[in-house]
N, C-alpha and C positions, 0 to 999 in steps of 0.2 A: 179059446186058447188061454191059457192060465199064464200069470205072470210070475216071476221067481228070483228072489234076492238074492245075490252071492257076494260074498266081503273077499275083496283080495288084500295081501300086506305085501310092502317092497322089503325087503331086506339086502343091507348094506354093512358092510363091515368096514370100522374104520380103524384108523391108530389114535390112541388118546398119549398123550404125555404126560405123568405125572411123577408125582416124589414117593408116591403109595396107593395101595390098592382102592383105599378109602377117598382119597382123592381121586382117582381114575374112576370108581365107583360114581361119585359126587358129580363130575364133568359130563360122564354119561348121560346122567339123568337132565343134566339142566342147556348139552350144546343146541345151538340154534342151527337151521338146516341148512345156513348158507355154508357151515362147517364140516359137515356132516356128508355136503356133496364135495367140498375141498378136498378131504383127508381122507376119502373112500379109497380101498384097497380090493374090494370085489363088489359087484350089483350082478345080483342073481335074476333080477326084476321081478313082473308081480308072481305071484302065488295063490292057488287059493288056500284061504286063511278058514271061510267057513262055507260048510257047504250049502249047497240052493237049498232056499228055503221057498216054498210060496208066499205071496202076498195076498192075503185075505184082502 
């Protein structure tokens, strides 16, 4: 039986608050998860992200 890797991704959508896009932008990039499960507004939960690969 062969073995096969699959990548899943959570996706979450949250509200960021800012003064501008660049800034909403900037918070995006850098919030920590404990914020990220605070301020969620949907969880769609996992996906697959890529499909099965085998593992040589």
């Amino acid at each position: 039986m062969a073995r096969y890797e699959v990548e899943y991704a959570l996706f979450r959508k949250c509200v960021i608050e800012a003064d501008s896009l660049e800034e909403a932008n900037d918070k995006a990039h850098t919030i920590e998860d404990e914020e990220i499960e605070r301020t969620e507004t949907e969880n769609t939960g996992y996906v697959v992200w890529n499909e099965p690969t085998e593992i040589k």
